[in-house]
C-alpha positions in Angstrom: 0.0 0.0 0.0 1.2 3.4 -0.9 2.9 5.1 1.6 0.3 8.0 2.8 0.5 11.0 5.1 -2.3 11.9 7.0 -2.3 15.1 9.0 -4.8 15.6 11.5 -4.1 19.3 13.2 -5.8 19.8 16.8 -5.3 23.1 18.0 -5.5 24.4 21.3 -5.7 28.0 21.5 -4.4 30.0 24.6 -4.5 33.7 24.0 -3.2 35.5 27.6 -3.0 39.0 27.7 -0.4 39.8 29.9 -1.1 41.8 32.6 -0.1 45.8 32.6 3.5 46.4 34.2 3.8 49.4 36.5 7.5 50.3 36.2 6.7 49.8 32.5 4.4 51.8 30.0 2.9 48.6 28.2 0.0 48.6 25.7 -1.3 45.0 27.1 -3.0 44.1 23.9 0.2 44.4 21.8 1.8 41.1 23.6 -0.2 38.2 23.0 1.3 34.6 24.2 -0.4 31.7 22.0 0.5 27.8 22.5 -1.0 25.4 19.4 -0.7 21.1 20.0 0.0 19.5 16.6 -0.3 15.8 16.0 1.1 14.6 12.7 0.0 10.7 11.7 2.3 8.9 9.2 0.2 5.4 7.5 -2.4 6.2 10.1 -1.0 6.1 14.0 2.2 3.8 12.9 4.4 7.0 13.2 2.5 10.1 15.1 4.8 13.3 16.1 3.4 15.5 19.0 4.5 19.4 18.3 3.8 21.9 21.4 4.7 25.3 19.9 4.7 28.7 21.9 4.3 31.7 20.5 4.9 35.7 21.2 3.5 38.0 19.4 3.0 35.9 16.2 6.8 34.9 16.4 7.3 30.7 17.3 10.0 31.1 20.4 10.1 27.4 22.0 8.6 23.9 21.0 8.4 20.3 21.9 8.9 17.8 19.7 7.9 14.2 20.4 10.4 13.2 18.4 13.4 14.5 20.3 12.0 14.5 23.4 13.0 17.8 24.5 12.0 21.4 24.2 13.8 23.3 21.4 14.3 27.2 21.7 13.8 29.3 18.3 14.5 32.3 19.7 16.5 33.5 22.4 13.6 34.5 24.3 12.2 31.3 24.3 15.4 29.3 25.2 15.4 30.0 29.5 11.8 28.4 28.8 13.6 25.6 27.2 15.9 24.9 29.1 13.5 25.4 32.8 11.0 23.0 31.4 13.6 20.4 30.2 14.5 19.9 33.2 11.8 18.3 34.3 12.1 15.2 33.8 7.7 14.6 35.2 6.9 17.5 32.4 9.0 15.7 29.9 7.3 12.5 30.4 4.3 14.0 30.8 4.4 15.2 26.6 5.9 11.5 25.9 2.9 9.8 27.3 0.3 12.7 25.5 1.8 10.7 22.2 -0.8 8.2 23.4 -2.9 9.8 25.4 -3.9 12.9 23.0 -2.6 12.4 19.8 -4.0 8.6 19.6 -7.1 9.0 21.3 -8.0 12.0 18.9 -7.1 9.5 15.9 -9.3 7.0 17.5 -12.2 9.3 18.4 -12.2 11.0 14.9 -12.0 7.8 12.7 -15.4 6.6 14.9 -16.8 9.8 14.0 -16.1 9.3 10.1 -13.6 12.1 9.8 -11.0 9.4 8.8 -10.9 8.8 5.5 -14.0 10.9 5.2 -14.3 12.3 1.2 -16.6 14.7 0.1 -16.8 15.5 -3.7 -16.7 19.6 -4.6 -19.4 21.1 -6.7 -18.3 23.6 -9.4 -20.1 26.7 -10.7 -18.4 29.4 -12.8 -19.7 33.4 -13.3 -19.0 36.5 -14.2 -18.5 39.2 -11.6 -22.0 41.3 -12.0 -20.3 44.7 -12.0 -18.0 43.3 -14.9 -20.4 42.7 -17.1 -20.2 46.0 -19.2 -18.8 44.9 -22.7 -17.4 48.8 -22.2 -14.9 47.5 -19.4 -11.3 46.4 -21.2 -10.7 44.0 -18.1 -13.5 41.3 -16.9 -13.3 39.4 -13.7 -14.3 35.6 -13.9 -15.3 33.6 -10.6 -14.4 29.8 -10.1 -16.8 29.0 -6.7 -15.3 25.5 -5.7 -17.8 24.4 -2.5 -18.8 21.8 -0.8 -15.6 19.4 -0.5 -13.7 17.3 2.0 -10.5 17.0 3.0 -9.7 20.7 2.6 -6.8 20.1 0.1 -7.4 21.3 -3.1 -6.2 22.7 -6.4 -7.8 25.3 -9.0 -6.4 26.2 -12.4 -7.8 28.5 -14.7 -7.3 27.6 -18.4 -8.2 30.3 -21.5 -8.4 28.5 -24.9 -6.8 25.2 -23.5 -3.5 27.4 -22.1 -3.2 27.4 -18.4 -3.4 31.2 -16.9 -1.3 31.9 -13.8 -0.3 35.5 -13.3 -3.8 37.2 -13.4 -5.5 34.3 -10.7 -6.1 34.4 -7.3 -8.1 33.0 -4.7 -9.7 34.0 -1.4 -8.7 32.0 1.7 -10.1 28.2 2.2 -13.4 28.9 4.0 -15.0 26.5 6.4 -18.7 25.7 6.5 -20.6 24.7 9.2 -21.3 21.2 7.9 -17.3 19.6 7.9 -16.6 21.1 4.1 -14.5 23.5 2.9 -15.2 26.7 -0.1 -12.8 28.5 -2.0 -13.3 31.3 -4.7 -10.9 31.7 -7.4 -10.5 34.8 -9.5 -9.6 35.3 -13.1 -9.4 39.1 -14.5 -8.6 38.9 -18.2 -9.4 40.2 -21.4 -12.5 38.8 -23.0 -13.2 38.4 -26.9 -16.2 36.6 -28.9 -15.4 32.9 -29.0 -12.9 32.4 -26.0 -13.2 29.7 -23.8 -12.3 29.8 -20.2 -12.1 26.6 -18.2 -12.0 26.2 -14.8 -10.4 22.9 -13.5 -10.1 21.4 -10.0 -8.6 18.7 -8.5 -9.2 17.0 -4.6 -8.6 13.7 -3.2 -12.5 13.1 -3.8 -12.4 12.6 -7.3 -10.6 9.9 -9.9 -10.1 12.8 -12.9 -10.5 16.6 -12.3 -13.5 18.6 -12.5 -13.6 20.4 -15.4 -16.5 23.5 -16.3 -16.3 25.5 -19.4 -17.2 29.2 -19.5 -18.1 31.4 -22.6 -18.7 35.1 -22.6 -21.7 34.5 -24.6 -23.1 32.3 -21.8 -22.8 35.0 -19.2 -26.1 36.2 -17.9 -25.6 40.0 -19.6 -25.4 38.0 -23.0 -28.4 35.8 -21.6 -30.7 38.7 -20.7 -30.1 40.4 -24.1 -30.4 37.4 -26.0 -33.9 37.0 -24.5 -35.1 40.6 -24.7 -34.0 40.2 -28.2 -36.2 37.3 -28.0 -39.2 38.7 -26.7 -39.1 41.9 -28.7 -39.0 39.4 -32.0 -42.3 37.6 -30.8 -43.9 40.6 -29.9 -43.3 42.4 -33.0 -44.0 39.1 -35.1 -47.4 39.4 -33.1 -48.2 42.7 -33.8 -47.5 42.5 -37.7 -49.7 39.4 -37.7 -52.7 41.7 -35.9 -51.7 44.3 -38.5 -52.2 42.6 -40.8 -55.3 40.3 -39.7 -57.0 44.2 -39.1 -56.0 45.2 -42.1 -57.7 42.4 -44.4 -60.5 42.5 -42.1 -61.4 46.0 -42.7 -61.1 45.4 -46.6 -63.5 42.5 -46.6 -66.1 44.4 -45.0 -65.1 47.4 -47.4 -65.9 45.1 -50.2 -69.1 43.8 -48.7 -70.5 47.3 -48.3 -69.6 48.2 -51.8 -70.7 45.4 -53.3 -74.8 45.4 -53.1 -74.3 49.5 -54.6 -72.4 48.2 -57.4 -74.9 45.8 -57.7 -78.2 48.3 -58.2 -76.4 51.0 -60.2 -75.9 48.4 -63.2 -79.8 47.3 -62.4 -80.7 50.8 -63.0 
């Protein structure tokens, strides 16, 4: 069996202000301490590595890695924490055992709830951006929603004509629903012109070959709603040259019955 990676992330959030100094002017929200638990699973729990990883003010100072065994200081600041908590030898095997005791009872409790292995299929639906819809505008911006999917993995590509399109894409960030799936927009601003075809392809672990949805500028709903009124006005007018006429050779038949019986007696005369 092929060798797979599987990386289940819990996080643990700690966010502690720290309180004001007095012999120091300190803004306390500017100084944020954060701590996040990683546990990585290699070919399920054969291999699983436990990261602790500290944090001040967005910068990683200290971690543990189960790996090692030990703290490991990033920073200077974070190295008298390193070396304090590595030596203690109950807090080191404290984080040895939590191998077991977090990291594989996570595994265990996820893979009962079906977030093992779990694989949803995305659903695919290109547009046009509304306020890019003037044929006036030189630039038009083309939206790739991608929703719906499981694992949160995934790749977009935009394709114009069958050539892949790289510098003028970009995406928002992966979006989490409420129901375990994942959504992602991807935006193409290019150049439009009659006949182009833009393709919007994705890829995920869900699916055997990549999804793949054409897009025509004549297919955008500005093209729609004049093709219809274009529609509409071509009925209507085809029904009102029909009345037209219908009055018209109406009103000439009864013309013709009215001077028909005059004729009629004059020649009697």
């Amino acid at each position: 069996m092929d060798r797979q990676c599987m990386f289940l992330k819990a996080v643990l959030f700690l966010l502690l202000l720290l309180p004001e100094i007095t012999q120091y002017s300190i803004v306390t929200a500017d100084y944020v301490l954060e701590m996040k638990a990683e546990c990585h699973y290699m070919n399920g729990t054969q291999r699983v590595r436990l990261l602790e990883r500290w944090f001040y003010n967005q910068e990683e100072t200290v971690y543990y890695d189960s790996d090692e065994g030990r703290y490991i200081a990033n920073t200077e600041l974070g190295r008298p924490d390193a070396e304090y908590w590595n030596s203690q030898p109950d807090l080191i095997a404290q984080r040895k055992a939590q191998v077991q005791t977090f990291c594989v009872y996570s595994y265990g409790v996820s893979e009962t709830a079906g977030v093992i292995g779990r694989r949803v299929q995305p659903k695919v639906s290109v547009s046009l951006m509304a306020q890019h819809e003037d044929p006036h505008i030189e630039h038009h911006m083309v939206l790739c929603d991608v929703y719906g999917f499981y694992p949160s993995k995934v790749e977009v590509k935009w394709y114009r004509n069958g050539q892949e399109v790289t510098a003028q894409a970009q995406s928002t960030e992966l979006l989490q629903n409420g129901d375990w799936t994942f959504q992602i927009l991807v935006m193409l601003e290019t150049e439009m012109q009659k006949g182009d075809t833009f393709t919007c392809e994705v890829h995920h672990s869900s699916l055997e070959t990549p999804i793949r949805v054409d897009w025509h500028p004549e297919t955008s709903d500005s093209a729609k709603h004049k093709l219809t009124t274009g529609i509409v006005g071509f009925v209507l007018g085809t029904v009102l040259i029909i009345a037209g006429v219908f009055v018209y050779m109406r009103g000439r038949k009864v013309q013709m019955l009215l001077r028909g019986p005059q004729s009629e007696s004059f020649i009697h005369t």
